[in-house]
N, C-alpha and C positions, 0 to 999 in steps of 0.2 A: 597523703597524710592519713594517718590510722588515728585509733580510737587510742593507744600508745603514747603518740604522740602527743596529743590532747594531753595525756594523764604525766608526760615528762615537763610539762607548764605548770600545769593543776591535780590531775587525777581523775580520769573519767570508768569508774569502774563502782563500784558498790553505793548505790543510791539509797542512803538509808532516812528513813523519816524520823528527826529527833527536834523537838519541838520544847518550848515556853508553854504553849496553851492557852488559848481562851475563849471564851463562851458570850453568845450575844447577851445582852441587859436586858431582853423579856423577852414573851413568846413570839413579838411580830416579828423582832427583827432574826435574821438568816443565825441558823447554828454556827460555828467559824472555829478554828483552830491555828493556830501558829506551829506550824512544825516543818520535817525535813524530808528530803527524800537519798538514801545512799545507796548507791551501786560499786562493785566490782566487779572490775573484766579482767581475765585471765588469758593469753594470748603468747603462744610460743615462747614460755619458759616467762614470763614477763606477766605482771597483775599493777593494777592499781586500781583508787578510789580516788569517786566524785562525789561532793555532796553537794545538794542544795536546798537552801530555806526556803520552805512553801507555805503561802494562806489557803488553806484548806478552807472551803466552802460548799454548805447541803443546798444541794435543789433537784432539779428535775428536768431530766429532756424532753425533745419532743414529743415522746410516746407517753410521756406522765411517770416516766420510773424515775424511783430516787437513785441521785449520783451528786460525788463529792470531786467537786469543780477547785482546781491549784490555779493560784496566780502565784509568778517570779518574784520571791524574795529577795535576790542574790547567791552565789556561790562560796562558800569559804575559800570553795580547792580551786577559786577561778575558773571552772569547767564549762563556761559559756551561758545563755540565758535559756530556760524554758520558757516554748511558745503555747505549749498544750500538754493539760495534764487530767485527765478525767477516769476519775473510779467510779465503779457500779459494785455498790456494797452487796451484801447479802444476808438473807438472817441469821448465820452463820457467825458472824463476825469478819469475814474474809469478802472477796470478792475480784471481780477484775480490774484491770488496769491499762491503761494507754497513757503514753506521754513521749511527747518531742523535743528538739530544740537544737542547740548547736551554738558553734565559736568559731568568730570569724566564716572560714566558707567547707568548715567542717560541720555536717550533720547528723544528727542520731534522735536512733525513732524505738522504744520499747514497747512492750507491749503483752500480759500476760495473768497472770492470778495468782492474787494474796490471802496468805491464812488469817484465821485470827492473832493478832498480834502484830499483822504488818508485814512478817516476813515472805518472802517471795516464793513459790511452788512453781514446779514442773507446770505443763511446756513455756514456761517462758523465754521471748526469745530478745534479740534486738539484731536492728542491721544499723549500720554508718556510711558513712562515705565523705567525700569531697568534690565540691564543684558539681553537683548536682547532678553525681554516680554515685548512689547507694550501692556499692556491691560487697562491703564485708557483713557477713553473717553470723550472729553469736547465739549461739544455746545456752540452757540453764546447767549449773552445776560450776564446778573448778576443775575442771579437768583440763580447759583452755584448748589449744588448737592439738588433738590428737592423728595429722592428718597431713601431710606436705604440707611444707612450709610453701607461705605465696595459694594455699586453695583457700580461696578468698568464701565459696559456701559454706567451709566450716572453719570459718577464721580464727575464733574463739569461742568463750563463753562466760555467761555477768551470771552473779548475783546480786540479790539486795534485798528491800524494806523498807518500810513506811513506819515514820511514830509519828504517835501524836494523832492518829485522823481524830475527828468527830462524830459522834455518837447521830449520824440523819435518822430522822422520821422514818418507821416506815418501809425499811426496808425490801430487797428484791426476793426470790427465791434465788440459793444461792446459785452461781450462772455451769457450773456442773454438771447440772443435770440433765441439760440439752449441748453438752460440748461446751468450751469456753473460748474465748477471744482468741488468747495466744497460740493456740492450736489452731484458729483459724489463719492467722497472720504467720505463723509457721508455715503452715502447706501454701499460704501465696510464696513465701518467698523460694518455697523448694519449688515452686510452678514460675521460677522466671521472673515473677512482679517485682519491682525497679525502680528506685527516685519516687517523684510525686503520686503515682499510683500505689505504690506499697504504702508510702508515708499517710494517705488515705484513709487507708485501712485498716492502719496502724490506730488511726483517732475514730474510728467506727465501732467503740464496745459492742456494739449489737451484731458484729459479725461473730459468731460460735460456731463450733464446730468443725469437723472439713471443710478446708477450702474449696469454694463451689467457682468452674471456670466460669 
């Protein structure tokens, strides 16, 4: 089963964030947004879209840096449930990203950096699979699989977008300037990394830069 397949049910390709909006009732309670996330994947002459409604929520991880935490709203395009979805803003307006999830015992794991505005930048990547083989691999851009048909490393390639985030506290430095996430989760997967150990890594924003074995 491919990321294709996924998208000839519902549409698993352009994860764009389009949201209602709303803001907590005073300063205690958490900042919050209502909005989406849309992707498109392009893939051997073939493309589609996935959206899905996300609670957008400001806090902080272990280290004390601010990050904006999604919880599963539902899918319009039916494209499965998100189990993990965590940005690391920056003062920029843009920042990194990671998020998983999947349908039935199809998987997909993104991961990568966003401008201001929401929209998706280079290296972003994603990988999928089924049955718990991740082995298709997807780069940024529409250019889709420019490569043998069936070479599963360079299977395809998504874009997408966030609306709607929330304004968090506080901001990071934005994550550029020491490499960013999706370049590091790039060079895991050109180094072999697979199933649960990429999917990992994929949810570790604090991995930047080259991939370190």
């Amino acid at each position: 089963m491919r990321i294709r397949n996924i998208l000839a049910v519902s549409a698993l390709a352009t994860v764009a964030i389009i949201g209602l909006g709303s803001t907590a009732a005073n300063a205690a309670d958490p900042v919050t947004s209502d909005g989406s996330i849309t992707t498109t994947t392009y893939a051997q002459g073939w493309s589609g879209t996935h959206q899905f409604n996300v609670t957008f929520t400001c806090g902080t991880d272990a280290n004390g840096k601010t990050v904006t935490n999604g919880s599963d709203a539902g899918s319009p395009t039916g494209s499965g449930t998100l189990t993990s979805v965590v940005l690391t803003p920056d003062s920029n307006g843009g920042g990194a990203f990671a998020f998983s999830g999947g349908r039935d015992n199809y998987a997909y794991n993104y991961a990568g950096t966003y401008a201001p505005g929401g929209a998706w930048v280079a290296p972003t990547t994603a990988t999928a699979g089924s049955n718990g083989i991740i082995n298709e691999n997807y780069e940024f851009g529409t250019a889709g699989n420019t490569y043998a048909a069936g070479d599963y490393a360079h299977f395809g390639s998504v874009t997408g977008s966030f609306a709607n985030l929330p304004t968090c506290p506080t901001p990071e430095v934005p994550p550029v300037v020491a490499g960013n996430h999706g370049e590091y989760v790039s060079g895991a997967t050109h180094a072999g990394v697979k199933g649960k150990d990429l999917a990992a890594i994929a949810k570790n924003v604090t991995l930047v830069g080259p991939y370190k074995f």
